[in-house]
C-alpha atoms as a printed R data frame, in Angstrom:
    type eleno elety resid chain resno       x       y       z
1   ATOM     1    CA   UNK     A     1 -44.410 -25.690  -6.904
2   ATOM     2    CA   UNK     A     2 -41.817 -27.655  -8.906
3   ATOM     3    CA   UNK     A     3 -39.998 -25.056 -11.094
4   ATOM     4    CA   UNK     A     4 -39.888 -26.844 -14.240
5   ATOM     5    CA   UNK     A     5 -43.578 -27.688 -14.895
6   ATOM     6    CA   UNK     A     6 -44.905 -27.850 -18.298
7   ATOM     7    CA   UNK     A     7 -48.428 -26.188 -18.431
8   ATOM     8    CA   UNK     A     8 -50.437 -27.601 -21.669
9   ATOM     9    CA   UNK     A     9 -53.257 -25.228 -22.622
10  ATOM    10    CA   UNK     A    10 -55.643 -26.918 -24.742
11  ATOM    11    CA   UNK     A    11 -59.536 -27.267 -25.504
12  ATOM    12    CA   UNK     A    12 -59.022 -30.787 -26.834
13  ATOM    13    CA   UNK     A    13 -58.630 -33.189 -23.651
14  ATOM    14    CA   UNK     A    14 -57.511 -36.041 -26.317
15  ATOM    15    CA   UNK     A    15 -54.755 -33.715 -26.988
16  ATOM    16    CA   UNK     A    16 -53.997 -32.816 -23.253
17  ATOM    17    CA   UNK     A    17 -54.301 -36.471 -22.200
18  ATOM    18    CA   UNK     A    18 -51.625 -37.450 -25.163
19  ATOM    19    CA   UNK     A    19 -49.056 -34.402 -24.837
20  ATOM    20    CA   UNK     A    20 -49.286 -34.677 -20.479
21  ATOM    21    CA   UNK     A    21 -48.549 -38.439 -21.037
22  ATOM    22    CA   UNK     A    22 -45.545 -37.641 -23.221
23  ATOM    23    CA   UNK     A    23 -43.853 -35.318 -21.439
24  ATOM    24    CA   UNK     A    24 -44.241 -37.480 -18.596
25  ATOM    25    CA   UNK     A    25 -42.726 -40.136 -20.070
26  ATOM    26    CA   UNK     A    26 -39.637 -37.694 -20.233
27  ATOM    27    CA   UNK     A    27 -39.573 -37.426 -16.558
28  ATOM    28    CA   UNK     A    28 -41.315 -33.582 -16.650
29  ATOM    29    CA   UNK     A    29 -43.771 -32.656 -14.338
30  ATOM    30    CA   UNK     A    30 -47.181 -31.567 -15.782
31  ATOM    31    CA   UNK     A    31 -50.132 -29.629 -15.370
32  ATOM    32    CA   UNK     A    32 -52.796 -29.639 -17.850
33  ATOM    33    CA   UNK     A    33 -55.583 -26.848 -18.040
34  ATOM    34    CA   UNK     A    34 -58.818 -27.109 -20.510
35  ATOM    35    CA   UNK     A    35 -58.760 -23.385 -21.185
36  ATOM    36    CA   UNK     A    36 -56.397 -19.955 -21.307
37  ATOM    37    CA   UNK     A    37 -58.613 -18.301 -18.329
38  ATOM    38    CA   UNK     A    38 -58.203 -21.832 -16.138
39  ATOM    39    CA   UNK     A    39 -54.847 -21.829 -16.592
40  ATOM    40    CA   UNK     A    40 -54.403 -17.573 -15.600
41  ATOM    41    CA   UNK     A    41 -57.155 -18.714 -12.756
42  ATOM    42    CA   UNK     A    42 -54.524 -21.358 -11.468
43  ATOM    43    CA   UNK     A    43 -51.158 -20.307 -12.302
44  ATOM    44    CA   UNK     A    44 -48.941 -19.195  -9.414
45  ATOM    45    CA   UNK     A    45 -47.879 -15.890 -10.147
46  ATOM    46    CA   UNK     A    46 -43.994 -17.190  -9.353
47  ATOM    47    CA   UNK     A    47 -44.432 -20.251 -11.448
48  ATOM    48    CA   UNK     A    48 -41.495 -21.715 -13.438
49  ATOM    49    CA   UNK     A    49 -41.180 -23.991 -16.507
50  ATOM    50    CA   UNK     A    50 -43.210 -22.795 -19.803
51  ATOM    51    CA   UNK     A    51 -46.709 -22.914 -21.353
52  ATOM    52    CA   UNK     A    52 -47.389 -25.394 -24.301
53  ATOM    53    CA   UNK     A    53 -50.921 -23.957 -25.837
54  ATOM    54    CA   UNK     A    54 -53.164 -24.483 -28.744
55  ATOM    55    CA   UNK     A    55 -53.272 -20.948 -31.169
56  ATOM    56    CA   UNK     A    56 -57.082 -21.865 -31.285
57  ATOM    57    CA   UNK     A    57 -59.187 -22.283 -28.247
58  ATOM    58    CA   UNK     A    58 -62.566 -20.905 -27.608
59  ATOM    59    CA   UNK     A    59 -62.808 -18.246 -25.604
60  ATOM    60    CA   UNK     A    60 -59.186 -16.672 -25.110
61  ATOM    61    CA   UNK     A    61 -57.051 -17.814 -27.843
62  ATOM    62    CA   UNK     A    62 -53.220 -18.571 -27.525
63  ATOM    63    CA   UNK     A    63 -51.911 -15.170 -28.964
64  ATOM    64    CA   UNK     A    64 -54.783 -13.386 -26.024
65  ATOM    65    CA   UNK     A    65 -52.931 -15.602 -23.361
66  ATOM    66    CA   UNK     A    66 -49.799 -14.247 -24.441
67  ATOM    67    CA   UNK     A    67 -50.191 -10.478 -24.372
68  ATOM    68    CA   UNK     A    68 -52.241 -11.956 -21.076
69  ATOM    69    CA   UNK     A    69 -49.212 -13.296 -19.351
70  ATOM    70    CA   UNK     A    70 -47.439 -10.161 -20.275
71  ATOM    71    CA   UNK     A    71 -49.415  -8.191 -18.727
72  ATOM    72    CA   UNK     A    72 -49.338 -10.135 -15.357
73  ATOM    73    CA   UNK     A    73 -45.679 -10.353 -15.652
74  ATOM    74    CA   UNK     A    74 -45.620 -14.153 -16.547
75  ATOM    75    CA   UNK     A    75 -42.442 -14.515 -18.274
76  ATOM    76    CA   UNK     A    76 -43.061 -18.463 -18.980
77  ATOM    77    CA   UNK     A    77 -41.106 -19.308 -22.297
78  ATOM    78    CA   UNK     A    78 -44.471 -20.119 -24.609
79  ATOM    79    CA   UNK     A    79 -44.584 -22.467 -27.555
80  ATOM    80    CA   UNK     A    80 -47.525 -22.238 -29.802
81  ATOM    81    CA   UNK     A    81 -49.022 -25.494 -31.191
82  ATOM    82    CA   UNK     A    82 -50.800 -25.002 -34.907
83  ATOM    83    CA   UNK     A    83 -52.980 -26.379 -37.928
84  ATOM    84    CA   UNK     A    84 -52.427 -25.845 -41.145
85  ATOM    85    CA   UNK     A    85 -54.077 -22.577 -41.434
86  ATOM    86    CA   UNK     A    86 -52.711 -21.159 -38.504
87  ATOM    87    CA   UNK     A    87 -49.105 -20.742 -39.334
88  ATOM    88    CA   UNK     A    88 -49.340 -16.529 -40.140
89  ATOM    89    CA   UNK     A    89 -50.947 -16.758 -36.226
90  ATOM    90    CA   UNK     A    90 -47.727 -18.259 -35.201
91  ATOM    91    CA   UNK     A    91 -45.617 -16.084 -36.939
92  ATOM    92    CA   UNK     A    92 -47.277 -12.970 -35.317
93  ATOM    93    CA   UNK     A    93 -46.769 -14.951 -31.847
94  ATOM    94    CA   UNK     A    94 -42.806 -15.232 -32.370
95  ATOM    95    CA   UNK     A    95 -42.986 -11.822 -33.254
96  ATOM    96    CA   UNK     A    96 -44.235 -11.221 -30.196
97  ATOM    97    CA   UNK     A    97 -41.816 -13.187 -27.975
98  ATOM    98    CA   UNK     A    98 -42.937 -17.022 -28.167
99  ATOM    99    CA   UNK     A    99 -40.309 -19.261 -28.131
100 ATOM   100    CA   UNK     A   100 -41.610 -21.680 -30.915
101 ATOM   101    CA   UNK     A   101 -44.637 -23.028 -32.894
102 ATOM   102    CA   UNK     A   102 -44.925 -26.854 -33.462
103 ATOM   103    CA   UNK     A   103 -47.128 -27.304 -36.753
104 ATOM   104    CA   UNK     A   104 -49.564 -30.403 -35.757
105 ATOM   105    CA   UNK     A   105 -49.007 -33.190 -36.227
106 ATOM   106    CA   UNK     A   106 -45.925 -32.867 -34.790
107 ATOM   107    CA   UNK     A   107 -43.200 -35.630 -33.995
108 ATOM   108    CA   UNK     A   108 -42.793 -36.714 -30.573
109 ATOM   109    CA   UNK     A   109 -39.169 -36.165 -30.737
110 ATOM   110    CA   UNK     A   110 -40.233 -32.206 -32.028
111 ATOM   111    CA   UNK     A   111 -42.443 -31.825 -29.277
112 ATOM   112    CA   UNK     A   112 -39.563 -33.122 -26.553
113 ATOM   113    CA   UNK     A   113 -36.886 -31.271 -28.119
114 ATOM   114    CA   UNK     A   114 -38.787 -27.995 -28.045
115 ATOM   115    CA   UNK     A   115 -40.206 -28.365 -24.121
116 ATOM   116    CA   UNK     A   116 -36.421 -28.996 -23.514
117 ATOM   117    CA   UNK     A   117 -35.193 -25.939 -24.681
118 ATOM   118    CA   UNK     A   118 -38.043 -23.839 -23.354
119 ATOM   119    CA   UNK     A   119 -37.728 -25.036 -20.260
120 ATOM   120    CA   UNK     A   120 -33.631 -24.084 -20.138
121 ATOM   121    CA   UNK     A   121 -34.904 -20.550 -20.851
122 ATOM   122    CA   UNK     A   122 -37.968 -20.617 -18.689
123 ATOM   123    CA   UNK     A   123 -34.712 -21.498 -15.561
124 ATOM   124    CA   UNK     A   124 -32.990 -18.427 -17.055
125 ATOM   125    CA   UNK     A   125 -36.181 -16.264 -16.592
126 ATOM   126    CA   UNK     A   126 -36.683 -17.500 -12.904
127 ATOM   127    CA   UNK     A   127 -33.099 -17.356 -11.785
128 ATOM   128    CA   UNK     A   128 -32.912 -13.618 -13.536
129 ATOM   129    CA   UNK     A   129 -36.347 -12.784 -11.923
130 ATOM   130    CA   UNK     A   130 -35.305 -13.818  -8.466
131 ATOM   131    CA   UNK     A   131 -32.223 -11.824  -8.934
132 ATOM   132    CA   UNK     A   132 -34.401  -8.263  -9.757
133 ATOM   133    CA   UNK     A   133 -36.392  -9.394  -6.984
134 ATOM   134    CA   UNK     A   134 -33.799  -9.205  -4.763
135 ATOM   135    CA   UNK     A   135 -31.802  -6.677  -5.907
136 ATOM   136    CA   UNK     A   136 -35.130  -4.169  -5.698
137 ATOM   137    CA   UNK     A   137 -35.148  -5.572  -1.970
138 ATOM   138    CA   UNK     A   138 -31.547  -4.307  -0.999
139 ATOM   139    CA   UNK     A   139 -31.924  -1.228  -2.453
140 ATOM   140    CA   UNK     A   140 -35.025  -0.408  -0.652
141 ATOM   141    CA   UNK     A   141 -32.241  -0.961   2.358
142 ATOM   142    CA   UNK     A   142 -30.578   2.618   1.101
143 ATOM   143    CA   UNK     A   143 -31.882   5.577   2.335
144 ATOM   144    CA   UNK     A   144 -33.130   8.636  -0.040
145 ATOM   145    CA   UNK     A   145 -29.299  10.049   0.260
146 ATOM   146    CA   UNK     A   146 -27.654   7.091  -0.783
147 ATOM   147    CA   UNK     A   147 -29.715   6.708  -3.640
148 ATOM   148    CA   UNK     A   148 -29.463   9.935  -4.732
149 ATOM   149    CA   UNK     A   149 -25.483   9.301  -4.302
150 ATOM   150    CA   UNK     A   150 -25.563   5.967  -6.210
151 ATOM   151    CA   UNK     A   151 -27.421   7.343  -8.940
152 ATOM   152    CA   UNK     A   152 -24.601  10.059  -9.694
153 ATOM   153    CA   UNK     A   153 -21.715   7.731  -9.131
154 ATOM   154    CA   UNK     A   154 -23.458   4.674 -11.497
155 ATOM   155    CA   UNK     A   155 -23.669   7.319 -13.998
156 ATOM   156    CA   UNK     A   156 -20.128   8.058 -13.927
157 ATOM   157    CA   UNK     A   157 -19.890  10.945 -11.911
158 ATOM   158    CA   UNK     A   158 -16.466  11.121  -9.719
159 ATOM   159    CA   UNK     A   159 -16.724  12.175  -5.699
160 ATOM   160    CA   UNK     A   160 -15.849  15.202  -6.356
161 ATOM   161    CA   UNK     A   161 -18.688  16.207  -9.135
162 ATOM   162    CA   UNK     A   162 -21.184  14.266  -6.586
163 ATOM   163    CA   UNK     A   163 -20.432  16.206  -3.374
164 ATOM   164    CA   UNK     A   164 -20.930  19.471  -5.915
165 ATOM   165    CA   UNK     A   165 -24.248  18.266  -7.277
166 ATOM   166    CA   UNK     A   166 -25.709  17.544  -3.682
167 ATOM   167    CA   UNK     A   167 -23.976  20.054  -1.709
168 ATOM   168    CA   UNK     A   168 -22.188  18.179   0.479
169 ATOM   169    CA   UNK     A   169 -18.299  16.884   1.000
170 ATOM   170    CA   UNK     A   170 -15.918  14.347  -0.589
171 ATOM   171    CA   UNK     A   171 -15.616  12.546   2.159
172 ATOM   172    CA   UNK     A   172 -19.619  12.189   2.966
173 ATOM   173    CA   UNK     A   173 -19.721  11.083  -0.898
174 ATOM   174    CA   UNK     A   174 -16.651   8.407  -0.030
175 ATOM   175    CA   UNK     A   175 -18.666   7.015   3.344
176 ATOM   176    CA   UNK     A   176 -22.104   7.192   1.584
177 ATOM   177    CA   UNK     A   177 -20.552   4.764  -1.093
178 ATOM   178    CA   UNK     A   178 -19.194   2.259   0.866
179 ATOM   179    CA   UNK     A   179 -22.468   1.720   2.902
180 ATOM   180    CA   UNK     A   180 -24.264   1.660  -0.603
181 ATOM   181    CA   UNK     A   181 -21.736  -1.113  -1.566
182 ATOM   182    CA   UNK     A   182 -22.182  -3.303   1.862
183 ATOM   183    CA   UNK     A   183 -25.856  -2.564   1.232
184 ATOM   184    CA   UNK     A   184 -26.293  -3.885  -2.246
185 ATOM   185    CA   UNK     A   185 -23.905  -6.806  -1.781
186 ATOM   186    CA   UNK     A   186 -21.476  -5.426  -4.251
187 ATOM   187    CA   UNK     A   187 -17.820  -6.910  -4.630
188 ATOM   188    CA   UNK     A   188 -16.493  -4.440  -7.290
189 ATOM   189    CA   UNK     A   189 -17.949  -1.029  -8.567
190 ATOM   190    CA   UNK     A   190 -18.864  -2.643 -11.902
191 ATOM   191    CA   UNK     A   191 -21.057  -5.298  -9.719
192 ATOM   192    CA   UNK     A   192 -23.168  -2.329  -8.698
193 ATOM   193    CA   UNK     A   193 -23.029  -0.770 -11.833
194 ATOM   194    CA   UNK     A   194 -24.516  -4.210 -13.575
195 ATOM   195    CA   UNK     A   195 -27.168  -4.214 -10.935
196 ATOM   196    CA   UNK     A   196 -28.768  -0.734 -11.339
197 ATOM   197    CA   UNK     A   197 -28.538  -1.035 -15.071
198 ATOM   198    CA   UNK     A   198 -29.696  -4.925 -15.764
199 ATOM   199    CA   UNK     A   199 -30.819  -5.957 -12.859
200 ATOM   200    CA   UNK     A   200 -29.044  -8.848 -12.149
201 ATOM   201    CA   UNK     A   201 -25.470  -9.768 -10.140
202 ATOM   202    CA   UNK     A   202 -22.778 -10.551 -11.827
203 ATOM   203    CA   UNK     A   203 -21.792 -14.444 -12.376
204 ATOM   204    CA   UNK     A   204 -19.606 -16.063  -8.799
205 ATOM   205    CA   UNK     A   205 -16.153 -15.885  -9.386
């Protein structure tokens, strides 16, 4: 699936027919879904791009797709679309990580600008989500020692305090770190360090 597709939640197929058309027209790819539970029922869970939905649906409304997505783990960038009355509803959706609300009407250009900029972050959330993915993989490579060694050393301990707090020498701590660094891929110490903590590698050189 394309990794920059813009999912349109909405009841209203006037308004999904008019917003798909427009971000076509842009050159994004679309996918339009006439409910919150179609779109949960049809979402890949690895899908990229973000979620453009109505705060007001029947059924699930936009704020219950949010804390839904959370729960699943889909980190799609969301924008909120509004009436009049519903701006307090948007506000409690930023609050709780949207990216943006877009009051209706909205301008075209509005609409555009905002799908742009959620879609930059929704890249950021893939690209950093690949990167725990993978980073989870190679240290599922180390074996129960090595953990327990790169634990101690990402903390700060030195060889020395290491070998003490597992009973065992300097130079088993020395050899257990350098497979843990040829394991996870690491160039420097602080490239394993930014792993453990963040999850993510550190930009190329």
């Amino acid at each position: 699936m394309n990794t920059s597709v813009i999912h349109i939640v909405d009841d209203d197929e006037a308004v999904r027919r008019a917003l798909s058309l427009l971000a076509q027209s842009a050159g994004h790819p679309v996918a339009a879904h006439s409910s919150a539970e179609s779109f949960l029922a049809n979402v890949p869970a690895d899908s990229g791009g973000c979620v453009v939905t109505d705060v007001r649906m029947p059924g699930m409304t936009g704020l219950q797709l949010q804390q839904a997505m959370r729960d699943r783990g889909l980190d799609l960038p969301i924008i909120m679309m509004t009436g009049h009355g519903d701006v307090a509803m948007a506000v409690e959706a930023l609050k709780a990580g949207a990216d943006d609300f877009l009051e209706k009407p909205f301008d075209d250009r509005v609409f555009l600008g905002s799908v742009g900029r959620a879609l930059i972050r929704g890249q950021q959330l893939r690209r950093s989500r690949l990167q725990r993915d993978e980073i989870a993989r190679r240290t599922a490579l180390l074996t129960a020692r090595e953990q327990e060694v790169m634990a101690l050393i990402v903390e700060g301990a030195p060889n020395q305090a290491v070998a003490d707090r597992l009973g065992i020498s300097v130079r088993t701590v020395e050899n257990h770190r350098a497979r843990i660094m040829d394991k996870m891929q690491a160039k420097r110490f602080s490239d394993l360090v930014r792993m453990v903590l963040t999850g993510v590698e550190a930009p190329e050189d």
